[in-house]
C-alpha positions as MATLAB code, in Angstrom:
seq = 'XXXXXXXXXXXXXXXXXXXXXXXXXXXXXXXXXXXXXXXXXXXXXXXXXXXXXXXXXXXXXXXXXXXXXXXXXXXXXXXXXXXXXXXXXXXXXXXXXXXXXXXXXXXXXXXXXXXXXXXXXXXXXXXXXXXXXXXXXXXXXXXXXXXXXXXXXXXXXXXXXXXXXXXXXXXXXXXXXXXXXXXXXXX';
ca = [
     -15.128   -5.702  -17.215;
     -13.063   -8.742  -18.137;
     -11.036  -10.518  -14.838;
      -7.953  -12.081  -15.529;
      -7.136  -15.454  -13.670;
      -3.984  -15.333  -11.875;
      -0.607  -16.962  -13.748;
       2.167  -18.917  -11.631;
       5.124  -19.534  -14.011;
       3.368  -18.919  -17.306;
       0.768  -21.231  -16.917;
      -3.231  -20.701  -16.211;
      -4.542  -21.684  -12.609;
      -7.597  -21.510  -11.196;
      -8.791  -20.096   -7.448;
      -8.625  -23.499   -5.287;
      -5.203  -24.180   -6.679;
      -4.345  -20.300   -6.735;
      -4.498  -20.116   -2.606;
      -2.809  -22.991   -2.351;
       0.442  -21.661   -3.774;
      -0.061  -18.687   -2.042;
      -0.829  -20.511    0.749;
       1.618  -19.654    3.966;
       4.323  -22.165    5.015;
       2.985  -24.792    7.342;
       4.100  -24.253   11.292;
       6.171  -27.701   10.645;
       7.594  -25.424    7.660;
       8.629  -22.740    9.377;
      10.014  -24.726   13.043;
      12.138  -26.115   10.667;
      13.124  -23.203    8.758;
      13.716  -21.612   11.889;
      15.778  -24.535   13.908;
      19.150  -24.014   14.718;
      21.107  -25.666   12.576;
      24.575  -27.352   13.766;
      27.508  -28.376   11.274;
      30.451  -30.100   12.086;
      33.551  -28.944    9.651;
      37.094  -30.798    9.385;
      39.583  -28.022    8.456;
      42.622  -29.827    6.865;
      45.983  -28.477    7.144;
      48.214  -29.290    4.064;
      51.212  -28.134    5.922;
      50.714  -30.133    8.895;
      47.874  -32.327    8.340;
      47.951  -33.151   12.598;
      47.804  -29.410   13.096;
      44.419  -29.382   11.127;
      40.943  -28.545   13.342;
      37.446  -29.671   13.918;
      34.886  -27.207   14.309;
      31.782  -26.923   15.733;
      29.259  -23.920   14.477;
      25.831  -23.842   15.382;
      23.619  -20.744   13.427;
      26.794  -19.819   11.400;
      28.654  -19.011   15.053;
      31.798  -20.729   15.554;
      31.405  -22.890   19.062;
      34.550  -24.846   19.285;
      37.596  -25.634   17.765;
      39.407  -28.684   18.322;
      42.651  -29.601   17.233;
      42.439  -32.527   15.303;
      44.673  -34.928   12.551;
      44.045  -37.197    9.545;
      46.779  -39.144    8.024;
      49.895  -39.812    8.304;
      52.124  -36.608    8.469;
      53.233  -34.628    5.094;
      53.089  -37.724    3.390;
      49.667  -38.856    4.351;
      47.608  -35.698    2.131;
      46.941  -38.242   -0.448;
      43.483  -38.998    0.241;
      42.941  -41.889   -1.866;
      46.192  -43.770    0.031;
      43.849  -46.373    2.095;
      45.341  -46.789    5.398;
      47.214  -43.713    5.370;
      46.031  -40.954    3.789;
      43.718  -37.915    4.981;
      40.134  -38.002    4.497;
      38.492  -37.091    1.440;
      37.230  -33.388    1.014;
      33.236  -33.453    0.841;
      30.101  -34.081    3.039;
      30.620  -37.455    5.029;
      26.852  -38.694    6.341;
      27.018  -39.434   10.439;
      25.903  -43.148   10.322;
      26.743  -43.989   13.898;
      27.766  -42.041   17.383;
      28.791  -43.677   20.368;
      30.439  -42.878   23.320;
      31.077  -46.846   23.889;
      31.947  -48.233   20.521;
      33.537  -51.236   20.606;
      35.390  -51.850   17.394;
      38.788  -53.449   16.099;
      40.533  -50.653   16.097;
      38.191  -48.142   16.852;
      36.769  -48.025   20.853;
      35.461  -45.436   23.139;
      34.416  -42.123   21.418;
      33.277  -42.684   18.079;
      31.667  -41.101   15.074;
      31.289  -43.463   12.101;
      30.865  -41.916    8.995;
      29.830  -43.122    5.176;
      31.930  -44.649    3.043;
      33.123  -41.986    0.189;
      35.346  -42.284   -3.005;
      38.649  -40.171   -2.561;
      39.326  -37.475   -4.846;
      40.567  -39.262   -7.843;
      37.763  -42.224   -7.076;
      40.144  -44.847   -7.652;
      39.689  -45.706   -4.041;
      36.581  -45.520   -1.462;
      37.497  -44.772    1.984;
      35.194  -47.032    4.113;
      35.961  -47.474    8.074;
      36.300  -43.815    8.613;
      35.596  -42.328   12.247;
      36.213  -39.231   14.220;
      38.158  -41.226   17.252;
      40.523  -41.106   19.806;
      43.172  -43.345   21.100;
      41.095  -44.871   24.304;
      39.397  -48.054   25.939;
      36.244  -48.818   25.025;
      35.135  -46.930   28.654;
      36.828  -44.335   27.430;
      39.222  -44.896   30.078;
      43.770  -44.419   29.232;
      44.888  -47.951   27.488;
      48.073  -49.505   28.519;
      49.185  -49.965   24.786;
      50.455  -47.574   22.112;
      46.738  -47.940   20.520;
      44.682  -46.909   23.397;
      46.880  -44.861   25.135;
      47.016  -40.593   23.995;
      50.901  -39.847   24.603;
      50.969  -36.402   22.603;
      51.413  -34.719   19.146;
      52.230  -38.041   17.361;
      48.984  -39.715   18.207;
      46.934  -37.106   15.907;
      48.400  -38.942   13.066;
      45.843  -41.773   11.815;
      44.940  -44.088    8.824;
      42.977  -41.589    8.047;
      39.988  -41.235    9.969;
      39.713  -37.706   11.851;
      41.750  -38.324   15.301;
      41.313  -35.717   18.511;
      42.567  -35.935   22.040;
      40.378  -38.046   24.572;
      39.551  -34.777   26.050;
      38.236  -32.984   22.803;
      36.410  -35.517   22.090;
      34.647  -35.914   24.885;
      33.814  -32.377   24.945;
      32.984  -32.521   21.271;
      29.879  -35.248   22.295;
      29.359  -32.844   25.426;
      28.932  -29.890   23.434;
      27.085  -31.680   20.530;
      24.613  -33.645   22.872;
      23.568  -30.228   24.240;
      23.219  -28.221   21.132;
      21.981  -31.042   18.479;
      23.983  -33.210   16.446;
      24.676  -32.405   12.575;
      23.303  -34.825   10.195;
      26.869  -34.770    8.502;
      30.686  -33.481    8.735;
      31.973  -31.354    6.045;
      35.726  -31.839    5.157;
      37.356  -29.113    3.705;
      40.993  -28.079    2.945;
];
């Protein structure tokens, strides 16, 4: 009786190399198959871009939802309007997250995200956070720039903007659960 060596793909191997395909998925494998995965989704609103939300899912469940702008009202949907427009649709890398950042225009609450061409790439959108309007202590500002007075602060040059309160919550919740290695912006 002839025996037939085992084929993977169409092509010839032998035992050794047979059992290692075969082979089982290393525990490292599987822990990380098996870890709960968090993503962080911007949900833009064309209709009211500062009506749009941020949510947080963790295993595919939805976690939290906060309400969150880009932009600069109905005019500011053009993504590739530096300074003004929404953020870019896509999957932003999370270079940076501090709850102290001390920027120019950025402070307190921060994420800071990768720089990414807008839609059209005539532009890249560089400078882009998730942010609040706050002192670097995440303390109330005195002036229009650090101080959260209502609906019309959600507008931004287009980084994604929540209330001092979400966000704080937002690094609560994320801090406890695991952060997400990026934020996906949809519309």
């Amino acid at each position: 009786m002839k025996t037939s060596k085992p084929l993977v793909h169409g092509v010839l191997i032998t035992a050794a190399l047979a059992a290692t395909v075969a082979a089982p998925p290393s525990a490292a494998a599987t822990a990380e198959a098996a870890a709960p995965r968090t993503a962080l989704v911007f949900d833009k609103n064309p209709k009211k871009p500062g009506d749009s939300r941020l949510l947080v899912y963790r295993n595919g469940k939805l976690h939290a939802a906060y309400r969150a702008g880009s932009g600069y009202g109905a005019q500011g949907t053009n993504d590739c309007a530096v300074g003004r427009g929404w953020i870019p649709d896509g999957n932003w890398r999370i270079k940076l997250k501090d709850t102290r950042y001390n920027g120019r225009l950025v402070k307190g609450y921060a994420v800071w995200l990768e720089n990414m061409p807008c839609s059209t790439k005539r532009a890249t959108r560089t400078e882009m956070f998730i942010h609040s309007e706050m002192n670097r202590d995440g303390s109330r500002g005195k002036t229009e720039a650090r101080r959260w007075d209502g609906p019309g602060d959600y507008d931004s040059n287009g980084c994604v903007k929540l209330n001092p309160t979400d966000i704080a919550k937002m690094f609560r919740l994320l801090n406890r659960i695991g952060w997400p290695t990026h934020l996906r912006v949809t519309a």
